[in-house]
C-alpha positions, 0 to 999 in steps of 0.5 A, a space after each residue: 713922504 715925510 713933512 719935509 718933502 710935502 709941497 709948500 701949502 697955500 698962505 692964509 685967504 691967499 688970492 686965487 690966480 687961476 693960471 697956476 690951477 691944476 684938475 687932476 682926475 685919479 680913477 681908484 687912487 686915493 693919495 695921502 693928500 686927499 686923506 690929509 685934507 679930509 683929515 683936516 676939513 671933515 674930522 678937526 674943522 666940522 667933526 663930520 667924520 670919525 676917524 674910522 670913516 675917514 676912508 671907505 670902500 668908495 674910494 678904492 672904487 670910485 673917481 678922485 677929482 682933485 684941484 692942486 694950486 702951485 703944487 698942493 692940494 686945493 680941494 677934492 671929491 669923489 664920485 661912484 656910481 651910485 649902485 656900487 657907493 655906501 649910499 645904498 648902506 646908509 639910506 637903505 635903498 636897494 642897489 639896484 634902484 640906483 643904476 644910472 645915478 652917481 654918488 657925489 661925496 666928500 667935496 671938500 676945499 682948503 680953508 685958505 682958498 675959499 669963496 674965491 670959486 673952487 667949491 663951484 670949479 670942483 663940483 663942476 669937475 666932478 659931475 662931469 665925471 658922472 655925465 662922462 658915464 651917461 649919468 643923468 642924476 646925481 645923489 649925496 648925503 650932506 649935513 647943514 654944514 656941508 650942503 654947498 654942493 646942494 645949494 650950487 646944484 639946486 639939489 632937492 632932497 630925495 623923495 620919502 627919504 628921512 634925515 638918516 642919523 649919523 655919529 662924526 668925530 668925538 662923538 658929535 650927532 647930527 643928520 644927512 639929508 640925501 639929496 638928488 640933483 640933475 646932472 646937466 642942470 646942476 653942471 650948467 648952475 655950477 658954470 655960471 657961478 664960477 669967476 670969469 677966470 675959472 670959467 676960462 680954465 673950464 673952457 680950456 681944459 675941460 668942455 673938449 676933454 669931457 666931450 673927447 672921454 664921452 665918445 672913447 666911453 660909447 665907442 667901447 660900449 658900441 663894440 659890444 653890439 650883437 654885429 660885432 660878436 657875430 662877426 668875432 665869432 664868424 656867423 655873421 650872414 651874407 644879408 646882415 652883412 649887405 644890410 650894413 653896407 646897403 644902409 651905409 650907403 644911404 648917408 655916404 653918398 651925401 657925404 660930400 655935398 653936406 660937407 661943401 655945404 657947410 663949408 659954404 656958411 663957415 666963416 671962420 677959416 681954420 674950421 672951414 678948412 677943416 671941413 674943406 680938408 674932410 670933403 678930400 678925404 671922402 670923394 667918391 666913397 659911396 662909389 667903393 660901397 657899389 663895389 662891394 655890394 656888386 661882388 656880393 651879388 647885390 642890387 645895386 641899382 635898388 640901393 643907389 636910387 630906390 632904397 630907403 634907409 632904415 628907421 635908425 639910420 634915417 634918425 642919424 640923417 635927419 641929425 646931421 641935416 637938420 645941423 647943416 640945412 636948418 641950424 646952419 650950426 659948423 661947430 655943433 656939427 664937428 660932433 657928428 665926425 667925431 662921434 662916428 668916426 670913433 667908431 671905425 678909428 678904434 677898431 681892432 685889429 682883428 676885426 677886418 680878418 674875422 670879417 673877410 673870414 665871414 664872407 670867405 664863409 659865404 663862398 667867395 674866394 676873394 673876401 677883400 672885394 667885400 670889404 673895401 669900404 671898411 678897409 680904406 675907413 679905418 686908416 683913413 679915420 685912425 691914425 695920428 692924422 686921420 679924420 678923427 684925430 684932425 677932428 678931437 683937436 679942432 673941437 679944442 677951438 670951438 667948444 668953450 661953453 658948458 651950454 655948448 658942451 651940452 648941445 655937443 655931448 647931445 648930438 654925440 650920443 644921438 649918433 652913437 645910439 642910432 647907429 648902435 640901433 641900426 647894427 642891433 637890427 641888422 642881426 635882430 631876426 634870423 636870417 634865413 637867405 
């Protein structure tokens, strides 16, 4: 691209309006751009940087989080994993140290667009990135002249960690102090200092975007459960299998009622309809579960009014009723469907095939009357209007704060570990029935 064909750059101290903003997020893509801003901020205006460091080996790895006003470039960061970054290389820290911690680097905003609130906008942005991941803690190097990420974080500097020497442009020395800050806590400083109009933008198109990301990232880790490999690799067990169904049924059967509960105190329309929507879906599921432990020659009796669920799938109960039964909370709720409907929603196509081998395995000639459950959830979670998607759009109305999101993205991933725990045990021990 030639000077001719780059897009029109901002006047000088133009007057931000929100509207024509624009949060792009380029997984290991650096653009021209980016590097032409850094080129103008970091190495002619602070001289932080030589022309030698300008790019590093973080960019082809990490995220690009890039803000664009009418067209061109506003303001840019990268974020890295923390164990994969140049940190390590610059303070010395082995990077095994830095698992779980993300690396926020090279926050930069145009000159004509500052103190209006991108600074904020876009560290907000970028953190986001890291809590996308599961990361709790956010680290960065930064100068006396670039420590405004630190300061709207409320970063403190990194425990017995000496200033560490470093050489910018023509030559100018000065010292990086490594910083760390809480991932929520700095997220929630960044949202309250942001004007109303961008806290607006926020609402619209990040908190539900973020929490969306969150669940398709843990429903592919939860796919790399131990059940699921034995399933793919056909030794799963008749008990294991039983076990599942067995606990399942343990939250199934009260399916409906929680969601007429909910429904009852839900005042606005939209979201009770949702619910009332739900509710029509499930009638009557735990009624399939029956059959299938029924074919496989399981107590059903036992299951349906004596059994107690196991200790992980009691934790995703108690979640799910203290939301409804104590909180009274229907949006905070909507994290519960979409958290554990993911789960059966994105499986693949070749799951229910590698089961039904399994239990033809077991010596029953007619696997299809095992699965049922499974088989009648999965299209009726997927799919363009299936209780999933139903579920991702809806949740566009309702999460519009960075304290929501929080409580949001808690409930998320509570569901999502207990029911991981519950399959990991499931195949724990030996089975030997």
């Amino acid at each position: 691209m030639n000077a001719a064909e780059l897009p029109p750059q901002p006047g000088p101290h133009q007057d931000l309006i929100a509207e024509d903003l624009e949060v792009v997020i380029r997984p290991q893509a650096f653009s021209d751009d980016v590097l032409r801003l850094r080129e103008r901020v970091f190495r002619d205006e602070t001289r932080l940087l030589a022309d030698s460091n300008i790019v590093s080996h973080d960019d082809e790895i990490g995220t690009h989080v890039c803000l664009y006003y009418r067209g061109a470039l506003a303001g840019a960061a990268l974020g890295v994993p923390a164990e994969l970054s140049d940190f390590s290389i610059h303070t010395g820290i082995a990077p095994e140290q830095l698992t779980g911690l993300y690396y926020a680097t090279r926050v930069m905003v145009t000159p004509e667009l500052r103190n209006q609130g991108l600074g904020a906008l876009l560290v907000y942005a970028l953190f986001r990135e890291g809590r996308t991941l599961g990361r709790r803690t956010a680290v960065g190097l930064f100068s006396e002249s670039d420590a405004l990420p630190a300061r709207l974080t409320r970063a403190v500097p990194f425990r017995n960690l000496p200033p560490v020497p470093f050489t910018g442009h023509q030559g100018h020395t000065f010292e990086l102090r490594a910083m760390v800050a809480d991932i929520n806590y700095g997220m929630y400083r960044s949202w309250l200092l942001l004007p109303d109009d961008l806290r607006e933008l926020a609402a619209n198109r990040l908190h539900a975007d973020e929490v969306v990301r969150t669940v398709l990232h843990e429903t592919a880790r939860f796919y790399e459960n131990p059940w699921f490999n034995h399933v793919a690799a056909g030794t799963l067990t008749r008990g294991q299998y039983v076990e599942f169904l067995a606990n399942n049924y343990q939250f199934v059967h009260w399916t409906t009622r929680i969601l007429a509960r909910v429904a009852s105190f839900t005042d606005d329309d939209d979201l009770r309809n949702h619910y009332l929507h739900h509710l029509s879906g499930e009638i009557d599921h735990e009624k399939i579960i029956e059959r299938d432990l029924a074919y496989l020659g399981a107590d059903v009796e036992y299951v349906r009014h004596h059994m107690a669920p196991c200790v992980d799938i009691g934790h995703f109960m108690g979640v799910q009723e203290g939301l409804v039964g104590f909180r009274a909370d229907p949006v905070t709720l909507l994290a519960v469907p979409l958290a554990i409907e993911s789960l059966t929603a994105h499986l693949t196509g070749t799951f229910l095939t590698d089961l039904e081998a399994c239990v033809q395995k077991w010596g029953y000639a007619e696997p299809s009357r095992a699965t049922a459950y499974l088989r009648s959830h999965i299209p009726l979670d997927g799919g363009e209007d299936g209780h999933w998607e139903r579920t991702r759009r809806i949740i566009h109305q309702f999460v519009k704060s960075e304290p929501q999101t929080q409580r949001f993205l808690g409930v998320v991933r509570m569901v999502i570990v207990a029911l991981d725990r519950a399959l990991r045990s499931y195949v724990e021990f030996p089975d030997f029935t």
